[in-house]
C-alpha positions as CSV (number, residue, x, y, z in Angstrom):
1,X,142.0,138.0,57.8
2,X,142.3,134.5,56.3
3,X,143.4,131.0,57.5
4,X,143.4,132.0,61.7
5,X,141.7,130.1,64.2
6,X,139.8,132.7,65.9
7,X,138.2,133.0,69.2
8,X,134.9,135.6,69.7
9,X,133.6,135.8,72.9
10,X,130.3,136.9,73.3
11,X,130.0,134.9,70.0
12,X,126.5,134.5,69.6
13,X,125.3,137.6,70.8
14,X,124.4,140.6,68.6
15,X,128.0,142.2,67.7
16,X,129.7,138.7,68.3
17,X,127.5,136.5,65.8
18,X,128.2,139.4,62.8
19,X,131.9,139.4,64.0
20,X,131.8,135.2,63.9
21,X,129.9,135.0,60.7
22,X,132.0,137.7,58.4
23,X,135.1,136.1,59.7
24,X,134.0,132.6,59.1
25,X,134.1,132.9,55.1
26,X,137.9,133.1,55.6
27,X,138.6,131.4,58.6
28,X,138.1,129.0,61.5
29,X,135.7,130.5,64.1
30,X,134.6,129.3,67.4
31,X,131.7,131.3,69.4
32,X,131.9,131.1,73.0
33,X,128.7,132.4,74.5
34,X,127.3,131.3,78.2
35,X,124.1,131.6,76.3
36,X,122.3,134.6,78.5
37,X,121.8,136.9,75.6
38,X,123.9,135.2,72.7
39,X,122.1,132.0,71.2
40,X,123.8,129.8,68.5
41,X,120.8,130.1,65.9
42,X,122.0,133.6,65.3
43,X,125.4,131.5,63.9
44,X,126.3,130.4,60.4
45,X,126.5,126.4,60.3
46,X,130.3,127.2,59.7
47,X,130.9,128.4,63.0
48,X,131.8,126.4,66.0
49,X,129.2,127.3,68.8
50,X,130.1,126.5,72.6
51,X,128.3,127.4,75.2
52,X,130.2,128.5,78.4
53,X,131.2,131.5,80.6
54,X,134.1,133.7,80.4
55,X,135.0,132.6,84.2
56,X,135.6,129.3,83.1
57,X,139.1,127.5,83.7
58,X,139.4,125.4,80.3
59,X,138.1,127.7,77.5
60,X,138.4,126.3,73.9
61,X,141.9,128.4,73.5
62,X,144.2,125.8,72.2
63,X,146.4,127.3,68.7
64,X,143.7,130.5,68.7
65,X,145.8,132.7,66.5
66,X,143.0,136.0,67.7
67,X,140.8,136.2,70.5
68,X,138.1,138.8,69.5
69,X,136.4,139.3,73.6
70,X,133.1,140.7,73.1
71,X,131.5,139.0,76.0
72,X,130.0,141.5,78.4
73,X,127.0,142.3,80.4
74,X,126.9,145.5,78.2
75,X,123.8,147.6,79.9
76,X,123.3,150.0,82.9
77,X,120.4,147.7,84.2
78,X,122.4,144.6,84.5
79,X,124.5,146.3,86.8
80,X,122.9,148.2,88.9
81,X,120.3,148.4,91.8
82,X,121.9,145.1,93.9
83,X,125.2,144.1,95.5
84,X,124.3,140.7,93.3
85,X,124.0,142.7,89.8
86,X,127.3,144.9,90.9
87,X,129.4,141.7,91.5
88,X,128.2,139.8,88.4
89,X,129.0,142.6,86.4
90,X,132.2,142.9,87.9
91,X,132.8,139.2,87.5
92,X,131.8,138.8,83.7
93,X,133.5,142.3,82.6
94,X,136.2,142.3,84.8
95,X,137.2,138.9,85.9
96,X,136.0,137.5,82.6
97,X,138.3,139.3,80.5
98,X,141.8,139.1,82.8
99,X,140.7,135.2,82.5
100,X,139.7,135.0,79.1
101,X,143.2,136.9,78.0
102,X,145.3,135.1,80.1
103,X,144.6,131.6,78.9
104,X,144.8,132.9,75.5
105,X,147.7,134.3,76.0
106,X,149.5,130.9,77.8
107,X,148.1,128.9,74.8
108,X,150.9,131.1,72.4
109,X,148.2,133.6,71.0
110,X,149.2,137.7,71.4
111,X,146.3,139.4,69.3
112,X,143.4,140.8,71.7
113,X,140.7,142.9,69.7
114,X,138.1,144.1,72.6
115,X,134.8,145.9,73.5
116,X,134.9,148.8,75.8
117,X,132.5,151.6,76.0
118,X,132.1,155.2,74.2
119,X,129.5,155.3,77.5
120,X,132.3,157.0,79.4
121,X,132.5,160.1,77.1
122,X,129.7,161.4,78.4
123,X,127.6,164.0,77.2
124,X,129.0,165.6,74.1
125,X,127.8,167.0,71.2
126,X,131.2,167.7,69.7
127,X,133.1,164.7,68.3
128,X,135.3,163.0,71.1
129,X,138.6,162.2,70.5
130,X,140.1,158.9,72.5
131,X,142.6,161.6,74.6
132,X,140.0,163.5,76.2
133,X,139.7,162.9,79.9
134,X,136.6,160.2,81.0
135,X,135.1,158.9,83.9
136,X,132.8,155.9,85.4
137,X,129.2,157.1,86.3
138,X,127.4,154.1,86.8
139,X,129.0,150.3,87.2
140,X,128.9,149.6,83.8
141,X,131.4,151.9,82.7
142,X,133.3,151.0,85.5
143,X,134.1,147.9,84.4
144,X,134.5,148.9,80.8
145,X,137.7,151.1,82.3
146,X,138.8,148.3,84.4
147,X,138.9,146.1,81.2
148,X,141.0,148.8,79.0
149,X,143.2,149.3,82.1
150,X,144.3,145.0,82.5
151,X,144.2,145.3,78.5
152,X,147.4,148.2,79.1
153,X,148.8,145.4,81.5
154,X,148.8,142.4,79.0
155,X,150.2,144.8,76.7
156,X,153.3,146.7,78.6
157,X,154.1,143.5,80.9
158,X,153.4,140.4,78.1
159,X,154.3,142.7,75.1
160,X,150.2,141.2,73.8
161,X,149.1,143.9,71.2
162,X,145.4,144.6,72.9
163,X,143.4,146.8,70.9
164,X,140.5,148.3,72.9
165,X,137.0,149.5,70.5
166,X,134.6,152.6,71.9
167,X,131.4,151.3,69.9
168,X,129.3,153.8,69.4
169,X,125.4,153.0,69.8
170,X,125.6,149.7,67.7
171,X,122.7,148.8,65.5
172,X,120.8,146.3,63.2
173,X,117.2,145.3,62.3
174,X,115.8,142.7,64.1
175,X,116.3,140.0,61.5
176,X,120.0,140.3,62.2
177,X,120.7,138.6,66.0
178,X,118.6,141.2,68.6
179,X,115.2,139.7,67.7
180,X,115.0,137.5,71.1
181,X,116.3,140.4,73.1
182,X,113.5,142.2,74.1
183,X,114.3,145.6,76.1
184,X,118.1,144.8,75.7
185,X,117.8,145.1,71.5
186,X,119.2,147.9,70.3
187,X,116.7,150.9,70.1
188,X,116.6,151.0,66.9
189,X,115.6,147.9,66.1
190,X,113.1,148.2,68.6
191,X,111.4,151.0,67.3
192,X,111.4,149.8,63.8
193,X,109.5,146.9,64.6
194,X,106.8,148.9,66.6
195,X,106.5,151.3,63.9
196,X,106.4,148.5,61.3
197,X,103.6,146.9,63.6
198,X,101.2,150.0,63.7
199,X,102.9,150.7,67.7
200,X,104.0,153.3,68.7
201,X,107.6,153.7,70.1
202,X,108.4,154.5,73.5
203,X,110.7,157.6,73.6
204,X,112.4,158.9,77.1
205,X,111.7,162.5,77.9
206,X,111.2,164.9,75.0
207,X,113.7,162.9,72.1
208,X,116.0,165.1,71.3
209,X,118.7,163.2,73.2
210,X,121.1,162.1,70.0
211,X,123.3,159.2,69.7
212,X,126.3,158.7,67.1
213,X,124.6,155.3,65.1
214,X,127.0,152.9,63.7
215,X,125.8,149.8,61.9
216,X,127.0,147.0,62.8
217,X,128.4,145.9,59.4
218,X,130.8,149.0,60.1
219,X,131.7,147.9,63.5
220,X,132.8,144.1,62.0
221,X,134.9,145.9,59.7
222,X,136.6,148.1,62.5
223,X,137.0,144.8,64.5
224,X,138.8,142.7,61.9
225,X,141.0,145.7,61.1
226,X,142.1,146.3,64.4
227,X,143.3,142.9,64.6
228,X,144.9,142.5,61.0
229,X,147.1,145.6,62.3
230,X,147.4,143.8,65.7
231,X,146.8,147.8,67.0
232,X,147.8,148.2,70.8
233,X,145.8,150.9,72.7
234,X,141.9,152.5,72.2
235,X,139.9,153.2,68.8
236,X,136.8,154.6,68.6
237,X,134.3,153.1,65.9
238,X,131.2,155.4,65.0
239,X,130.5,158.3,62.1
240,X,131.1,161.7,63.1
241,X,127.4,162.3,62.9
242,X,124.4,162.1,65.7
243,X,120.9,161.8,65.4
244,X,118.0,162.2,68.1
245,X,115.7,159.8,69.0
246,X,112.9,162.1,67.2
247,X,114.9,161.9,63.6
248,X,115.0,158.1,64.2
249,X,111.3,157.8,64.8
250,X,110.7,160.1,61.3
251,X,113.1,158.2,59.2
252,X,112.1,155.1,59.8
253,X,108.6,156.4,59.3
254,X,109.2,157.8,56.1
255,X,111.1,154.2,55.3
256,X,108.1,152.5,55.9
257,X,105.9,154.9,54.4
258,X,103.9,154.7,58.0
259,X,102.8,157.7,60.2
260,X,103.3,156.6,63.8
261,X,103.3,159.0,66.5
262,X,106.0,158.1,69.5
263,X,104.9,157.9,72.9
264,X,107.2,160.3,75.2
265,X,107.4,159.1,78.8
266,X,109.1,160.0,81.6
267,X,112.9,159.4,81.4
268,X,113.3,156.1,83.9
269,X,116.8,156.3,83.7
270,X,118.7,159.3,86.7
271,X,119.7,162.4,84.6
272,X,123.0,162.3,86.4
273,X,123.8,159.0,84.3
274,X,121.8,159.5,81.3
275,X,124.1,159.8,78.4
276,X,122.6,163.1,76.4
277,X,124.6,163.3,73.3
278,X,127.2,161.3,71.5
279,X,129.5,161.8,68.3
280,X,132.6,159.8,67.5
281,X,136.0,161.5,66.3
282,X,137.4,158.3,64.3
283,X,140.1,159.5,63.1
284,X,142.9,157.9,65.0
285,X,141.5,154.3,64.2
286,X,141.0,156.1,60.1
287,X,144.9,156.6,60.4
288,X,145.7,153.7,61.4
289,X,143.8,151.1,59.7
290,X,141.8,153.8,57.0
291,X,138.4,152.5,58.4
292,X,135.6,154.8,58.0
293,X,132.0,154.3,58.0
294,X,130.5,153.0,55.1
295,X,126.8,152.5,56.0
296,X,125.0,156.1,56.0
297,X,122.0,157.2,58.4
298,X,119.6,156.7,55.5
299,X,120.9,153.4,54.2
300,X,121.4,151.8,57.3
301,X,117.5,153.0,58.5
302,X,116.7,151.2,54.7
303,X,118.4,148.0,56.1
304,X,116.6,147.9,59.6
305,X,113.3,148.3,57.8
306,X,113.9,146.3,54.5
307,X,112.5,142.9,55.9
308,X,109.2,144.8,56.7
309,X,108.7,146.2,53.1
310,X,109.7,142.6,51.7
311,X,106.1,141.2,53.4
C-alpha cells in the first residue's frame, strides 16, 4: 500500500500501533485510540495520534482512502460479570464499528479491513475453516459476530468491500506495544518476562490447552493485504500449527537458557467458555492474497525473548 490516507482504529493499541507503524513508511496514517489500552508512545513520530472513542460523531475521516477498525474491548473480562461491562462492550464493539464505518463510508471511502475473533471456533484441534458453523459463548464473541454481520450489511446494501480478520492468539514481546498492559498482554509476552525475571509463570489448569500463535508481524501483513485486494467477507490469519501453554513455557526456557518451573493454578475462567484448542486453516485468505505465515514458533519465541539476552 502506498500514498493512502489511512485510518486505524484501535491505533495505539498492540495490533493497531504495528498496523499504524508498517503502514506509515508508505503512507499517511492517523491512530485513533480513546486511550484505555492504546497509548501514543507505542507510535512512530510519523503517525498522527488522536485520542478519542469510536462513538464519537466527528471522527478524523475526511479523504481516508482505508479505514483499518481495530478498536475493540477485545477480552472475556471486559465484558462480562455486569450489565455495565455487557453494555460497554456492546457499545464500543458494536455501536463503535456501525459508527466508525458509516462516517467513513459518507466521507467517499469504501475499503474496511476489520478485527473479529477466531474465539468463536471453539474448541478444535483440527484446523478450522471460515465455513464451519460458530457460535457466541460469552459477550465477547457476541459482539465480534454482530460486527461481521453489519460488516455483510455495508457490503451487500453500500456495495463497501469489508473484509473481516479471525486473528488467531496474536503475539509480541513486551518491547513491542503490550508492555503497560498488565493481565491484558498477550500470554506470551507475559510469561517471557516472568521467566526472563527468575518468576515463574502462571499456567491455568494442567497446560496442555494449545493455541494457534501468530506474530504479530504476520498479522500486519494479512491486514495490509486484505485491504490492497479490497477482499469482501471473512479470512482467517494464524499458521496451521498449535502449541500448549507447557511447550511455551519450555521454549522460551530453553531461549533464555533459564530453568523456570510454571505455577499451575486452578483454571479461573468457566470450562463451558474456556477455549481448549485452536488451529487456523488459512488457506482461503493464502488464495486470495498468497499470505502465509512467515514467522515460525521458534523464531518468533527468539523475538519475544531477544531484548532479554541483549542485557
Amino acid at each position: 500500500m502506498q500514498d493512502k490516507r489511512v485510518l486505524v482504529t484501535g491505533g495505539g493499541g498492540f495490533i493497531g500501533s504495528n498496523l499504524a507503524n508498517h503502514l506509515a513508511a508508505d503512507n499517511d496514517v492517523v491512530a485513533l485510540d480513546d486511550g484505555y489500552l492504546g497509548t501514543p508512545e507505542n507510535l512512530d513520530d510519523d503517525v498522527e495520534y488522536v485520542e478519542q472513542s469510536v462513538l464519537d460523531d466527528d471522527l478524523p475521516v475526511e479523504d481516508v482512502d482505508v479505514c483499518f477498525h481495530l478498536a475493540a474491548l477485545s477480552s472475556l473480562k471486559m465484558h462480562e460479570d455486569s450489565r455495565e461491562n455487557l453494555v460497554r462492550g456492546l457499545r464500543v464493539n458494536v455501536e463503535g464499528f456501525a459508527n466508525t464505518v458509516e462516517q467513513c463510508r459518507q466521507a467517499g471511502c469504501d475499503t474496511v479491513v476489520y478485527a473479529t475473533t477466531s474465539s468463536i471456533y471453539g474448541n478444535r484441534r483440527e484446523p478450522s475453516p471460515e465455513s464451519m458453523p460458530v457460535e457466541a459463548n460469552t459477550g465477547y464473541e457476541a459482539s465480534k459476530l454482530a460486527r461481521e454481520r453489519y460488516a455483510e450489511y455495508f457490503s451487500n446494501y453500500h456495495g463497501m468491500s469489508c473484509a473481516g480478520m479471525r486473528f488467531f492468539s496474536v503475539y509480541q514481546g513486551y518491547r513491542g506495544a503490550e508492555a503497560h498492559k498488565g493481565e491484558f498482554a498477550n500470554i506470551v509476552a507475559q510469561f517471557a518476562d516472568d521467566i526472563a525475571n527468575g518468576e515463574s509463570p502462571v499456567i491455568y489448569g494442567d497446560g496442555t490447552h494449545s493455541r494457534d500463535l501468530t506474530h504479530v508481524s504476520d498479522i500486519v501483513r494479512g491486514c495490509e493485504l486484505a485491504a490492497d485486494h479490497e477482499l469482501t467477507g471473512i479470512y482467517n490469519l494464524g499458521t496451521g500449527e498449535q502449541y500448549t501453554a507447557n511447550e511455551v513455557v519450555d521454549a522460551l526456557n530453553d531461549v533464555l537458557g533459564t530453568d523456570v518451573e510454571p505455577e499451575h493454578v486452578e483454571n479461573p475462567i468457566d470450562e463451558s467458555v474456556f477455549v481448549q484448542h485452536t488451529m487456523a486453516d488459512y488457506s482461503k485468505m493464502q488464495e486470495a492474497t498468497g499470505w502465509e505465515p512467515q514467522v515460525s514458533f521458534r523464531e518468533g519465541m527468539e523475538r519475544v525473548c531477544e531484548p532479554y539476552l541483549e542485557n
